[in-house]
C-alpha positions in Angstrom: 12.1 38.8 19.7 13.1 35.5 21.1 14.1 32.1 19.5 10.9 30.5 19.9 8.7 33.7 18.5 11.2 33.4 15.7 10.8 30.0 15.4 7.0 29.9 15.6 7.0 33.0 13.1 9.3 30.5 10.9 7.1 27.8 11.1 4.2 29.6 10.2 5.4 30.9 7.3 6.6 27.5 5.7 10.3 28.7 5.7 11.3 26.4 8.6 9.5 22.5 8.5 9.3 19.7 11.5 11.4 18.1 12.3 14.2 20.9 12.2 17.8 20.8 13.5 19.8 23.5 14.8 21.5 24.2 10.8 18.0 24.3 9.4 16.6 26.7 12.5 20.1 29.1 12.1 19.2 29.0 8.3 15.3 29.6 8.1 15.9 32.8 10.7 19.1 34.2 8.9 19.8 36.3 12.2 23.7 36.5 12.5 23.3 36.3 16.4 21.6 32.7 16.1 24.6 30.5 14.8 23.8 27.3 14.3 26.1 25.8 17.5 24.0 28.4 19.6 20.8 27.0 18.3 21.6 23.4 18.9 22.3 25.2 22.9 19.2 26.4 23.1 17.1 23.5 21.6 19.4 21.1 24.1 18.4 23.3 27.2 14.8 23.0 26.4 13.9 20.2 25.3 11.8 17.8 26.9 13.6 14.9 29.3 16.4 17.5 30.0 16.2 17.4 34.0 17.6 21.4 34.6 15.2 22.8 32.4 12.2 24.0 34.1 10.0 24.8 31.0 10.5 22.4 27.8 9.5 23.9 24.4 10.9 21.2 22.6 10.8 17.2 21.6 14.1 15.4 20.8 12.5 13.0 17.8 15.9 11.9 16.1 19.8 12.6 16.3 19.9 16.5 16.4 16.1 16.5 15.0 13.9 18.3 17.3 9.8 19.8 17.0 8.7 22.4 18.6 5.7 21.3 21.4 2.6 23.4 21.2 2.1 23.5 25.0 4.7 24.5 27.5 5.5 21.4 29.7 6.9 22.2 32.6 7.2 18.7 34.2 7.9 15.8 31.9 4.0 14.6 32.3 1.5 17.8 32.2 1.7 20.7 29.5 1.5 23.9 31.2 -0.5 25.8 29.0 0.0 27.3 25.5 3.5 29.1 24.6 3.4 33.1 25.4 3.8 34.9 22.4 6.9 36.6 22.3 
């Protein structure tokens, strides 16, 4: 499963709250292969006003603090639909 099913799964369970940061997202999944300095890659790389991504699942809302958007964007004005399920 990917990060964001994980995440989502996470979310939905209560074990991982919004906002999050990468520590809290590595922690809430305890998945060996999802270090916390990988995490904090992957929320970068998606997040919304990052220019090179080209789908955002993510909102910067604080220093390292992120929240996970419920629609894809995949411009930085229009949502693109809901997230697949992964």
């Amino acid at each position: 499963m990917s990060l964001i099913g994980l995440m989502k799964e996470a979310i939905a369970s209560g074990k991982l709250t919004e906002p999050f940061t990468s520590s809290q997202v590595s922690e809430a999944l305890c998945r060996p292969n999802w270090p916390p300095a990988r995490v904090q890659h992957f929320l970068a790389r998606r997040c919304l006003g990052n220019l090179a991504a080209f789908s955002y699942y993510f909102e910067r809302v604080g220093s390292g603090q992120y929240r996970l958007l419920r629609e894809t964007a995949r411009d930085g004005n229009r949502p693109g639909g809901p997230l697949p399920e992964c």
